[in-house]
C-alpha positions as CSV (number, residue, x, y, z in Angstrom):
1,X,265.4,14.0,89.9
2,X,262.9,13.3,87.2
3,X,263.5,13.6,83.4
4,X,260.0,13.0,82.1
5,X,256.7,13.6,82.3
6,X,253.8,11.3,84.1
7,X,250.9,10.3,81.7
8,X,248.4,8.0,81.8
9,X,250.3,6.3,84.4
10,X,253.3,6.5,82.8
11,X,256.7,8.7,82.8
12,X,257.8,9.7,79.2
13,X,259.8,12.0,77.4
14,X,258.5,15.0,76.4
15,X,257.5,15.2,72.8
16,X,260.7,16.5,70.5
17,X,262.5,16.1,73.8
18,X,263.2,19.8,74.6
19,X,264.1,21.0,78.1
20,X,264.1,23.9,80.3
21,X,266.9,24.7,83.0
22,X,266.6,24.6,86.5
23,X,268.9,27.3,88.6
24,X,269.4,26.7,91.9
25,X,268.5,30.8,93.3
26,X,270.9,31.2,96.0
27,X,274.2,30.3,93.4
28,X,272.3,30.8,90.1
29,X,274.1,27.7,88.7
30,X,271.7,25.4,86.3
31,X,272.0,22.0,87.8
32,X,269.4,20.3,86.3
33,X,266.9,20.2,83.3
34,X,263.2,19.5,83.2
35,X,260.9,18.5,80.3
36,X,259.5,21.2,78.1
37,X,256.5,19.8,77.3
38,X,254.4,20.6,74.4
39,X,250.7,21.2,73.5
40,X,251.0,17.9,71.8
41,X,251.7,16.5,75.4
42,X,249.0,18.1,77.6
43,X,246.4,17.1,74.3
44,X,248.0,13.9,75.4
45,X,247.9,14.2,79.0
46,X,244.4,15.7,79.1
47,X,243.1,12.7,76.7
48,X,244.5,10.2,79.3
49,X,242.4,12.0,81.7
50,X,239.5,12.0,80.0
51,X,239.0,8.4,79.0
52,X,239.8,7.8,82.7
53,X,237.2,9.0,83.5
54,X,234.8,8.3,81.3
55,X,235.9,4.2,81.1
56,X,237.9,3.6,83.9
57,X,237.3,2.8,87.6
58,X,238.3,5.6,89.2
59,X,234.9,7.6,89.2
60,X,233.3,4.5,90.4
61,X,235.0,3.6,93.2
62,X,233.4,4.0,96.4
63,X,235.0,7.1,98.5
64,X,236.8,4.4,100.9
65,X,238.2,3.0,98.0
66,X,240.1,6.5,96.5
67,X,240.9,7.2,100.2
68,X,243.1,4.2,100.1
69,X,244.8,5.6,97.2
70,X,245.3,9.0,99.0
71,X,246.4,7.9,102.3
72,X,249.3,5.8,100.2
73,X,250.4,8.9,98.8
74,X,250.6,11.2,101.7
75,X,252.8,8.4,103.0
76,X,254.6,8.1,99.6
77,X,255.5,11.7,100.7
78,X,256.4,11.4,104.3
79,X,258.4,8.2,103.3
80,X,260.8,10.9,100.8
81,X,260.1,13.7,103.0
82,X,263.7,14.8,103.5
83,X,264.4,14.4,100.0
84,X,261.9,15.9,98.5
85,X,262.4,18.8,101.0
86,X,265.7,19.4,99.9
87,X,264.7,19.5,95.9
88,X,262.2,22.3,96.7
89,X,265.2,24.3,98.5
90,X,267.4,24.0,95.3
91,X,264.4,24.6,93.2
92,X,262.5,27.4,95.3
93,X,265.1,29.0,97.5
94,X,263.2,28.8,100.7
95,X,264.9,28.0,104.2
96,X,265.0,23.8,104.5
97,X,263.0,24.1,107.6
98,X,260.0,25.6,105.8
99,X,260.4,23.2,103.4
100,X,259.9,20.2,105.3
101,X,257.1,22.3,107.2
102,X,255.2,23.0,103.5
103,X,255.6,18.9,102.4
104,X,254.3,17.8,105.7
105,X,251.4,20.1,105.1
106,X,251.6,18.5,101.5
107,X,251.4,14.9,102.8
108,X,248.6,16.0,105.8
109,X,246.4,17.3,102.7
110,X,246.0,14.0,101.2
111,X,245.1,12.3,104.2
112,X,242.3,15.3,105.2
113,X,240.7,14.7,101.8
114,X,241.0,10.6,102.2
115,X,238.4,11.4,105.0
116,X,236.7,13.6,103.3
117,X,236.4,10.7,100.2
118,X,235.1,8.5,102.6
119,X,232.3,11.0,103.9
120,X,231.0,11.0,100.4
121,X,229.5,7.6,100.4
122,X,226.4,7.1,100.9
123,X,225.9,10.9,100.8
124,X,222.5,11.7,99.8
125,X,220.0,14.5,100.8
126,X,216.3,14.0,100.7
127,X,214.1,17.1,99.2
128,X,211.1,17.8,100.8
129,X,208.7,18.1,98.2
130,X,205.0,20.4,98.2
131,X,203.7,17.1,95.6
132,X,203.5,14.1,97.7
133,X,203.3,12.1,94.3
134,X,207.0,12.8,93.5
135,X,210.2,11.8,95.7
136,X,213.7,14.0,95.3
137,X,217.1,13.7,96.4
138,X,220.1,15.5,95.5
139,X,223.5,13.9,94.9
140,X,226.8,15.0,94.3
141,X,229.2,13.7,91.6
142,X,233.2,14.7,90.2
143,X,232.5,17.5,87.8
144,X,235.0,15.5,85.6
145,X,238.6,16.1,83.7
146,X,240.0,19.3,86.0
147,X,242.8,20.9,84.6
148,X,245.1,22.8,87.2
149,X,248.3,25.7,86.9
150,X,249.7,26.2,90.0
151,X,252.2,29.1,91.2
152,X,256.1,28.2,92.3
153,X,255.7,29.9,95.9
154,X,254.9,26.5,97.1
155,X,255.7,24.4,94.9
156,X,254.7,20.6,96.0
157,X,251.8,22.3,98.9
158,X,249.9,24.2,95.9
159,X,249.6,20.7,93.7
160,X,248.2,19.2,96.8
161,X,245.8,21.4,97.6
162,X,244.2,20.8,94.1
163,X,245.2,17.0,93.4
164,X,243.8,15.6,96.8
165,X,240.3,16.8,96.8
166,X,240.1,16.8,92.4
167,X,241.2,12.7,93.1
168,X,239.0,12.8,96.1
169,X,236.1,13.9,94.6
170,X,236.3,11.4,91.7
171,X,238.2,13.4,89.0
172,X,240.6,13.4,86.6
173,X,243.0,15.9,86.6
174,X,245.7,17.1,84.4
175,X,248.7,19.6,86.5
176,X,250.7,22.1,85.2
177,X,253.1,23.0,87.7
178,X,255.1,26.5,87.1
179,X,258.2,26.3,84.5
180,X,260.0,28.0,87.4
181,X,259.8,25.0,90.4
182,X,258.6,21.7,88.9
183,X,260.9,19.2,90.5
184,X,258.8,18.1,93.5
185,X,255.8,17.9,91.1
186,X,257.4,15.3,88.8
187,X,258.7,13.3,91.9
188,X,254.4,13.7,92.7
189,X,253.5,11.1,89.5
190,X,256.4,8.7,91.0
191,X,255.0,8.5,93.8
192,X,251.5,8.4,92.7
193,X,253.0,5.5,90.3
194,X,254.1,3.9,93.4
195,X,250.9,4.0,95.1
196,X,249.4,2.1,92.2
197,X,247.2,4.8,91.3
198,X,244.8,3.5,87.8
199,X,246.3,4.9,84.8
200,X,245.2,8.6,83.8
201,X,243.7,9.2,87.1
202,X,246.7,11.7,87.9
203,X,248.6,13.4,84.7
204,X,251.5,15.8,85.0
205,X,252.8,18.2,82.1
206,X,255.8,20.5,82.9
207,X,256.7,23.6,80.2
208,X,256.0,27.0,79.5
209,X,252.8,28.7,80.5
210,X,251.8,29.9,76.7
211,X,252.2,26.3,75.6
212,X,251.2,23.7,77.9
213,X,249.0,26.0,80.6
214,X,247.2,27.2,77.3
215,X,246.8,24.0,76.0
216,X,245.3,22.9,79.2
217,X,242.9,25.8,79.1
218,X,241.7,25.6,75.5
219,X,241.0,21.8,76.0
220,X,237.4,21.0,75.0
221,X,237.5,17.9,77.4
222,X,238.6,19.9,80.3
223,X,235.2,20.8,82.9
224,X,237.1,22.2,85.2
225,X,239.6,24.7,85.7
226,X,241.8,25.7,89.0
227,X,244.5,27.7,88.8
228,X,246.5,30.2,92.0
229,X,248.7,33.1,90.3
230,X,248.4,36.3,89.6
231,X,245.6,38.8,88.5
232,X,246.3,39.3,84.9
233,X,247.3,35.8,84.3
234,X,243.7,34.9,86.3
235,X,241.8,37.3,83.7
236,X,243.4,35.7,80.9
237,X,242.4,32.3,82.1
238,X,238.9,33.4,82.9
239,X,238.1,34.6,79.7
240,X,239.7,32.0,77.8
241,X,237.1,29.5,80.1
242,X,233.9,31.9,79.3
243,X,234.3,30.6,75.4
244,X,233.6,27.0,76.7
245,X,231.8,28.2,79.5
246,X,233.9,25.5,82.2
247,X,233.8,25.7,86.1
248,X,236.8,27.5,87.0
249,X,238.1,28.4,90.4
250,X,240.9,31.6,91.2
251,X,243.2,32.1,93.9
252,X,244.6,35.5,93.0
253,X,246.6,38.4,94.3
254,X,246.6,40.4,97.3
255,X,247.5,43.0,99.5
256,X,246.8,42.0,103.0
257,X,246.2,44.6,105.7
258,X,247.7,44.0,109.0
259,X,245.9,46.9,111.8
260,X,247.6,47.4,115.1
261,X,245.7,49.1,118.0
262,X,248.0,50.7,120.8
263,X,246.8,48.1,123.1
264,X,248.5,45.3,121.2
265,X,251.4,43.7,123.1
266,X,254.4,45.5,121.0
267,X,257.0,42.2,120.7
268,X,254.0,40.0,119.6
269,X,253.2,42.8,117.2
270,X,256.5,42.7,115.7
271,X,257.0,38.9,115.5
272,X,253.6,38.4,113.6
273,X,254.6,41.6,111.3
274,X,257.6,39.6,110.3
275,X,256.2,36.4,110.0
276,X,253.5,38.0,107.5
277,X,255.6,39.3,105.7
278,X,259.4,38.0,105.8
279,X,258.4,33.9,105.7
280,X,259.1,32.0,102.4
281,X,260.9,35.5,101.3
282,X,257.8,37.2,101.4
283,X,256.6,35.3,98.1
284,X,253.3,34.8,99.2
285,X,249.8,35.9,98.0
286,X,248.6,36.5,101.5
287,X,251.1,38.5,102.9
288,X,250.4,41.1,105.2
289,X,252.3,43.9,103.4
290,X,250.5,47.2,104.2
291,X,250.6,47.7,108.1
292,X,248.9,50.1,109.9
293,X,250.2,51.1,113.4
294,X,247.6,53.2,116.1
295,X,249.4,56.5,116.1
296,X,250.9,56.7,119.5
297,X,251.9,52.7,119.0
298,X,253.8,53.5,115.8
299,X,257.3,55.4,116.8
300,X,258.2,52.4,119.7
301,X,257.1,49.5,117.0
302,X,259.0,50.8,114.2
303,X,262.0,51.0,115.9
304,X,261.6,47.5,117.2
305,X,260.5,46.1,113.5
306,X,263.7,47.7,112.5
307,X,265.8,46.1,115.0
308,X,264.5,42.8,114.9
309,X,264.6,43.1,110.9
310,X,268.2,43.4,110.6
311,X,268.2,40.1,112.8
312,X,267.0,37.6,110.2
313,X,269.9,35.4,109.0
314,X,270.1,35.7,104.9
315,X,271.7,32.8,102.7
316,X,271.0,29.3,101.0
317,X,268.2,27.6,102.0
318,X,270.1,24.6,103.1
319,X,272.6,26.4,105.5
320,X,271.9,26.0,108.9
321,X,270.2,28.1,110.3
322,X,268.8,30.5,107.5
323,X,265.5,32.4,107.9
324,X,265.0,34.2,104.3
325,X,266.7,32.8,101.6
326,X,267.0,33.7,97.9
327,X,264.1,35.2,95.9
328,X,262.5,32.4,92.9
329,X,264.4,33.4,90.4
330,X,266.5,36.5,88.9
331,X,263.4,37.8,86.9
332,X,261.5,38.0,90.2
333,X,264.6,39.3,92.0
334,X,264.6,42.3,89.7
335,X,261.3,43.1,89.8
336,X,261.4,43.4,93.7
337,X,264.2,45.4,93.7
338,X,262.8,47.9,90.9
339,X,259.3,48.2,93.1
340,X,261.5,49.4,96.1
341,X,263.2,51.6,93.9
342,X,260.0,53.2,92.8
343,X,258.7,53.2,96.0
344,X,261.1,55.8,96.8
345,X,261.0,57.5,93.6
346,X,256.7,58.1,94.6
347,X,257.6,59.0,97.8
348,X,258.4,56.4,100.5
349,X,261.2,56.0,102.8
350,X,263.3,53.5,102.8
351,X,263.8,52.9,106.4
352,X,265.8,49.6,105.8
353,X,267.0,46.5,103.6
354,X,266.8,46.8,100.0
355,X,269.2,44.9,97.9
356,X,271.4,42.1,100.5
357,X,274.8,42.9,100.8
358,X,277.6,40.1,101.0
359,X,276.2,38.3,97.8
360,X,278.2,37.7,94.4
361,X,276.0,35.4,93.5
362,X,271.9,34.7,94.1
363,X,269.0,36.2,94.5
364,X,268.7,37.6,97.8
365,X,267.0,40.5,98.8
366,X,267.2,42.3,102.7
367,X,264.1,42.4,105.1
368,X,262.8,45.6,103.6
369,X,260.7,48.2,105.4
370,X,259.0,51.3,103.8
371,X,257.5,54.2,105.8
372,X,255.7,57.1,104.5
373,X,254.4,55.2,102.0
374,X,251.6,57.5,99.7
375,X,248.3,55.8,99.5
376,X,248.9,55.9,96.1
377,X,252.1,54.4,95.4
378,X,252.8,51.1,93.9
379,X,253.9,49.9,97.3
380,X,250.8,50.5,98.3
381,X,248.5,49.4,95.9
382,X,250.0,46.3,94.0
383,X,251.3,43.3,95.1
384,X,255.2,42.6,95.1
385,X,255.7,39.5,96.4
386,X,258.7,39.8,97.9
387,X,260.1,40.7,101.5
388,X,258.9,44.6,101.9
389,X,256.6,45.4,104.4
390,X,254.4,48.9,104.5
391,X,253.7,50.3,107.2
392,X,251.9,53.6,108.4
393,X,250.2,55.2,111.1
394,X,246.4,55.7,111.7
395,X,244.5,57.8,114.1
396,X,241.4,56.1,114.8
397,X,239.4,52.8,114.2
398,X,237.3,54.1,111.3
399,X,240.1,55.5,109.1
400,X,242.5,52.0,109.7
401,X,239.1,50.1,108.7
402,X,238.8,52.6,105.3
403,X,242.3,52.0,104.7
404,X,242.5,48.2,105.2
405,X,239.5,48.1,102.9
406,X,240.7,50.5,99.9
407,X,242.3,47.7,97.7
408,X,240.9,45.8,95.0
409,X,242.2,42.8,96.5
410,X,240.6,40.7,99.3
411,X,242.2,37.9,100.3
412,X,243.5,38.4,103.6
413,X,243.7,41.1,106.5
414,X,245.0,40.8,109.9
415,X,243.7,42.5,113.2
416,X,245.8,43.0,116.7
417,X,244.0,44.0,119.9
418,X,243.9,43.4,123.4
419,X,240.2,44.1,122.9
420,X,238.1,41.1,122.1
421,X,235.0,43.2,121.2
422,X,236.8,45.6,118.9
423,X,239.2,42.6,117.5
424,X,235.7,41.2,116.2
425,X,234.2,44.2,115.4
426,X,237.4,44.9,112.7
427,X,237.6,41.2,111.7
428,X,234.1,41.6,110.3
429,X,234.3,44.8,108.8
430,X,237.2,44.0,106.4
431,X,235.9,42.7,103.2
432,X,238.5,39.7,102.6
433,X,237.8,36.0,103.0
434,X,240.4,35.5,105.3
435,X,240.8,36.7,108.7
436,X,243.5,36.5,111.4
437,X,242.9,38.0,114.9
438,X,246.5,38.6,116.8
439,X,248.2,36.5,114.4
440,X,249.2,37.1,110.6
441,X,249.5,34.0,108.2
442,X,248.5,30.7,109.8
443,X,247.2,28.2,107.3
444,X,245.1,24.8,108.3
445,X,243.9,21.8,105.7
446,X,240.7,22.1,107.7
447,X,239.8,25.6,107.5
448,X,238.7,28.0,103.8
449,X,241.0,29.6,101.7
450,X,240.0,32.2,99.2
451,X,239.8,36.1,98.4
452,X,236.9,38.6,97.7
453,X,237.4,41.2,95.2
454,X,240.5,40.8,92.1
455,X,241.6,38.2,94.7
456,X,239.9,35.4,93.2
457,X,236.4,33.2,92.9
458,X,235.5,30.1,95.2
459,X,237.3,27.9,97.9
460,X,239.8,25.7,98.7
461,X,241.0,24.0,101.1
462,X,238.2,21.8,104.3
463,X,235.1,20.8,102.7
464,X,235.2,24.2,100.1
465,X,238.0,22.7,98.5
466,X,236.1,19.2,97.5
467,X,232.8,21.2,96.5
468,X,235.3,22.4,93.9
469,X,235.5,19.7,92.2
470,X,231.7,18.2,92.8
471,X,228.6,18.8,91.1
472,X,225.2,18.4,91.8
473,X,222.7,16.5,90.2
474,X,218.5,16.2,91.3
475,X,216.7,12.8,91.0
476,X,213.0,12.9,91.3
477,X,211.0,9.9,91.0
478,X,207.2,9.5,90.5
479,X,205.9,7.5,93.5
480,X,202.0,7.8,92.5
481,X,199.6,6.0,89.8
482,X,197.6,9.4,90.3
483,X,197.2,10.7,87.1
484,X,199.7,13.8,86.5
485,X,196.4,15.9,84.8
486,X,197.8,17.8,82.4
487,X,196.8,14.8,79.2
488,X,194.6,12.3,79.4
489,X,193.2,10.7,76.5
């Protein structure tokens, strides 16, 4: 396990060598210690990055040329798969088998955006112009030094979803993983290291959010900013970029509707329910947390989500055969819990789960399903990011659209329906930028991912992702010795 940080292509201790503690979730026991990096470090690491890019080869390397570099790194990570796999358990909590799911999905992103480098060359677009003594094309460059703060949810997944197409695209970037799971992101400059990546291409400072990530953010040579967390965090960062006025993307919060019609087959109803809601602990920004259930649908699934809930095997991530392990971390763990309780307090039922019993030790917190939730509630409204599903009935297609709708998130919403015409007549009335139709969650490299609403600003991921991290730039030449008309002497 890495000690140090990775800048400008090396890894060094972090300056006045302070550390943070890493606690295994599922024991609580501290079993290893991470830099605490300091302002001084991401000026530092941010520097690196910037003279990088200004005087070193990276930006002008043809596409081909980067792709090489990315392909060796996706295979840097297959080649430590189970490892690294294992770090993220002890670090995160999740199930191992999810794990190794989220680093293959890790590794697969650097190859997508290897072919997506390669695209780039060559890329030009010609302008049709109303002045047949001019000629213009547009052309697309890296937007620069990016600077990037990503969540612990996924810990490894989330850096490559900004690292691949920033490096792709021809920047420089500077990551910030979270304070709370940084372990696979350190092993990330090793293997970058390995690959023979050119110095300050890739910079990596771990710490505390109000040193480093503001650091990052306040750093006149950082053009870019990308950052996936929460809503108020999001704002923060926004307005902090608005001083400098720098490119920033969001991925933020949600509170994902999942509708239901009567016609739905009721087992594939539940299954998706639970996997919406119950994978990776429920610690993710796209959950579908507030169902909605057709009326004379809702009595038979209930009692079937309730049944099947009470199924899932709770423990440590790295015992066989584990399906919802610890929460992050005991400050998440006790925020969870206190949203259930207040859930109840406003109204809801608590029909099951809560607090897991069995455990002296860890984080761990029951499948938990509330019914009769108020529209108004917590529950209903904010984001807990844990294992609790809503769920409710609805009477007709109109209110469960309404409903689905009345959030200030967008990120994600989720339609069942034997009906094809009414399963796309929902999909596009909800106003979120992502939509599943009889399923609830499934993610691809290839595809966008972003939110309308509080639930964030631009793309990532398939070619949204790399505009991210491009700009555009006009050439127009004069192709005439007609005089222009506006001067002559």
């Amino acid at each position: 396990m890495q000690t140090r940080l990775f800048i400008n292509g090396d890894l060094v201790a972090a300056t006045g060598g302070a550390t943070l503690p890493v606690v295994n979730p599922a024991t609580e026991a501290v079993f290893h210690h991470i830099p605490a990096g300091t302002a001084a470090d991401a000026n530092a690491a941010v520097l690196a990055a910037r003279a990088a890019f200004d005087h070193g080869p990276w930006r002008q390397m043809s596409g081909a040329q980067r792709a090489g570099y990315l392909r060796a790194i996706a295979q840097g990570i297959r080649d430590r798969l189970p490892e690294l796999a294992r770090l993220e358990v002890l670090d995160n909590g999740k199930p191992l088998p999810e794990a190794e799911w989220d680093l293959g999905d890790a590794a697969g992103c650097f190859d997508f955006y290897a072919g997506l480098a390669e695209e780039l060359d060559g890329e030009v677009e010609t302008i049709s112009l109303g002045d047949a003594r001019f000629v213009s094309k547009a052309v697309r460059e890296p937007v620069g030094v990016a600077g990037a703060i990503i969540p612990w949810n996924y810990p490894l997944l989330m850096a490559a979803w900004k690292v691949a197409p920033a490096l792709a695209a021809g920047c420089t970037m500077v990551l910030k993983p979270s304070e709370h799971t940084s372990l696979t992101a350190l092993e990330l400059g090793a293997i970058a290291k390995d690959a023979g990546l050119p110095s300050g291409v890739l910079n990596i400072v771990t710490g505390l959010g109000q040193t480093v990530g503001q650091a990052i953010v306040d750093h006149p040579d950082v053009d870019k900013l990308a950052f996936t967390g929460s809503v108020p965090t999001g704002a923060r960062l926004m307005a902090a970029a608005a001083r400098n006025v720098k490119n920033i993307s969001l991925e933020l919060g949600g509170k994902s509707p999942f509708v239901i019609f009567a016609d739905a087959d009721i087992e594939k109803a539940v299954e998706w329910i639970m996997f919406g809601i119950f994978w990776n602990q429920g610690q993710v920004c796209s959950a579908t947390s507030r169902v909605l259930v057709e009326r004379s649908l809702y009595p038979a699934l209930l009692e079937r989500l309730l049944a099947e809930a009470q199924k899932i095997t709770i423990g440590d991530g790295l015992a066989q055969g584990t399906l919802l392990g610890p929460l992050v971390n005991d400050l998440q763990y006790r925020k969870v819990l206190a949203a259930i309780d207040r859930a109840v307090v406003q109204g809801a039922t608590l029909a099951g789960g809560g607090k897991a019993a069995g455990f002296d030790k860890g984080y761990f917190v029951a499948p938990t399903v509330l019914t009769d939730v108020p529209l108004t509630a917590d529950a209903w409204v904010e984001e807990i990011f844990g294992p609790v599903v809503c769920i409710r009935a609805f009477e007709t297609e109109e209110e469960a659209v309404r409903l689905a709708n009345d959030s200030r998130f967008g990120l994600a919403a989720a339609v069942m329906t034997a009906d094809d015409a009414r399963a796309e007549r929902v999909a596009a009335a909800f106003r979120a930028g992502i939509v599943w139709i009889n399923c609830s969650q499934p993610t691809f490299t290839e595809a966008p991912w972003g939110g309308y609403k509080q639930s964030g600003i631009g793309r990532e991921l398939g070619r949204w992702g790399l505009d991210n991290y491009l700009e555009t730039k006009q050439i127009t030449r004069l192709v005439s010795d007609e005089p222009w008309g506006w001067y002559i002497k």
